[in-house]
C-alpha positions as CSV (number, residue, x, y, z in Angstrom):
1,X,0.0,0.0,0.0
2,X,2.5,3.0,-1.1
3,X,0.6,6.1,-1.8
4,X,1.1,9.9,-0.2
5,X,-1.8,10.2,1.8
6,X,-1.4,12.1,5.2
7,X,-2.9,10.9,8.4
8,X,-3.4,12.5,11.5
9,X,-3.4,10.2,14.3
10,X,-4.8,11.5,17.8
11,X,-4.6,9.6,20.7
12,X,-3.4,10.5,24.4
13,X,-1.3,7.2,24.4
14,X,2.2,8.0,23.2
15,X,3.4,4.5,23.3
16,X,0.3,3.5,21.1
17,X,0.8,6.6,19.0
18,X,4.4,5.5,18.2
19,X,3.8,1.9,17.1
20,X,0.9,2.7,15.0
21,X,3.2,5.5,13.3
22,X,5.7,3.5,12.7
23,X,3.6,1.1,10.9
24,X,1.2,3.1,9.0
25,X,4.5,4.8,8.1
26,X,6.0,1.6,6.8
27,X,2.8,1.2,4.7
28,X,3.6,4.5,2.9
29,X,1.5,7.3,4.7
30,X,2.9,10.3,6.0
31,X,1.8,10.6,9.5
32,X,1.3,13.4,12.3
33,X,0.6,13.1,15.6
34,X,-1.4,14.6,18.1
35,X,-1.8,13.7,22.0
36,X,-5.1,15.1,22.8
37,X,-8.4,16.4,21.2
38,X,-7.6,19.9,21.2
39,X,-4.1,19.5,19.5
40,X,-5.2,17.2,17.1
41,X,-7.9,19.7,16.1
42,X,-5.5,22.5,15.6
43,X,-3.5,20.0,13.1
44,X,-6.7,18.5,11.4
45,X,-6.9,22.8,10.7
46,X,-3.3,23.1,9.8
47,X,-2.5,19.7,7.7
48,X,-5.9,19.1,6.2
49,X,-4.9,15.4,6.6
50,X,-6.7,12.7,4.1
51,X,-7.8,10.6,7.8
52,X,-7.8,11.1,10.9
53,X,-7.8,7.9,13.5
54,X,-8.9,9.1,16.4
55,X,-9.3,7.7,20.0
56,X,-12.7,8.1,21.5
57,X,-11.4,8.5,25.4
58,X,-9.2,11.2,25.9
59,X,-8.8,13.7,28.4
60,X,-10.2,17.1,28.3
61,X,-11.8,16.7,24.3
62,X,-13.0,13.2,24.0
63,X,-12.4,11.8,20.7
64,X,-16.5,12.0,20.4
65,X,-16.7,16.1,20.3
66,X,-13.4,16.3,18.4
67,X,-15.3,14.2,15.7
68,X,-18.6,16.2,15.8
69,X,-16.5,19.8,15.9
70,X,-14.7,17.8,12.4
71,X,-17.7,17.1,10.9
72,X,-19.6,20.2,11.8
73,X,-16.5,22.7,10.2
74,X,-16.8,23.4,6.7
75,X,-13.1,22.9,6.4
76,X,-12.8,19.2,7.9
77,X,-16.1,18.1,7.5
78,X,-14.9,16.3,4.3
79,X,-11.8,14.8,6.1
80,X,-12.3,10.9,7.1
81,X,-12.2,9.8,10.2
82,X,-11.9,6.3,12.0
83,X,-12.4,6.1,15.5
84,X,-10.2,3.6,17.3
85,X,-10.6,2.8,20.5
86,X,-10.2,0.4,23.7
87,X,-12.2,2.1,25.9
88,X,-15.4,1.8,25.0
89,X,-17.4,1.3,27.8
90,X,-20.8,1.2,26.9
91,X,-23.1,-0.4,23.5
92,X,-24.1,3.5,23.8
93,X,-20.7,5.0,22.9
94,X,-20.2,2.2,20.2
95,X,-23.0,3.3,18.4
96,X,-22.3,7.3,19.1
97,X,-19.0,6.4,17.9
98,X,-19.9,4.6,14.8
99,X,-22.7,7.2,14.2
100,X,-20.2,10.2,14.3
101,X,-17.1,8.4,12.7
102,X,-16.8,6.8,9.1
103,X,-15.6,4.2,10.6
104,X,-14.6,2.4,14.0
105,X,-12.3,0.0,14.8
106,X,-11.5,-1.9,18.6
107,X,-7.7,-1.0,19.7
108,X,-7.5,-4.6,20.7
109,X,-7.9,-5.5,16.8
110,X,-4.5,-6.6,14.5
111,X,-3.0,-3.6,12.8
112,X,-3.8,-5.7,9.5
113,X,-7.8,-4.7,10.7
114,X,-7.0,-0.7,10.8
115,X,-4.9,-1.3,7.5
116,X,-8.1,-2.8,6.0
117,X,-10.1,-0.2,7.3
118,X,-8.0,2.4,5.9
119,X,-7.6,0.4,2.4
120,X,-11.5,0.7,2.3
121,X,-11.8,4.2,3.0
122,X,-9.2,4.9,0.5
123,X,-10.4,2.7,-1.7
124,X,-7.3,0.7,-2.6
125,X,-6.1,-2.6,-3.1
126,X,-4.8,-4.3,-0.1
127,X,-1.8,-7.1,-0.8
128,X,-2.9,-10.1,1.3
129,X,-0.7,-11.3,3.8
């Protein structure tokens, strides 16, 4: 999957942050980073990224109202966003999540699932492993 599309990842785990950029970067994306909702709106402004995977539970700006301030903007609303997640507490949030997002994907999932995910909102072929 070697193409130039940039993704901004936002997620309040730096660890997590880290191993999905290094991976997504190995796939051919260029990648920036954000560590809460506030800063990764401020890039989503800035970069105009192609997708934005975005954790639902974060401090301060939940991934939730970061989506809904995205899709609400006429400058992002057109930006894709997955939500990715551990934390999900509830079927409630699920389906908020999945309602807001364009798609959603559990943290606990193999990379190869968020690659597919991406693939699909890209539309592009994906090499089986």
């Amino acid at each position: 999957m070697h193409n130039e599309k940039k993704i901004l990842l936002i997620d309040d785990d730096i660890e997590f942050v880290m191993g999905v950029k290094k991976n997504l970067q190995i796939e051919g994306f260029e990648v920036v980073e954000a560590y809460d909702g506030i800063g990764g709106l401020k890039l989503a402004y800035q970069h105009h990224p192609d997708l934005i995977i975005l954790d639902a539970m974060m401090p301060n700006l939940d991934g939730f109202k970061v989506c809904a301030k995205l899709k609400e903007s006429p400058e992002t609303n057109t930006i894709k966003v997955i939500m990715f997640t551990g934390a999900i507490s509830t079927p409630e949030d699920e389906e908020k999540g999945r309602a807001l997002a364009d798609a959603f994907v559990i943290k606990g999932s193999r990379f190869t699932e968020l690659l597919d995910t991406i693939s699909k909102i890209f539309q592009l072929p994906r090499e089986v492993d």
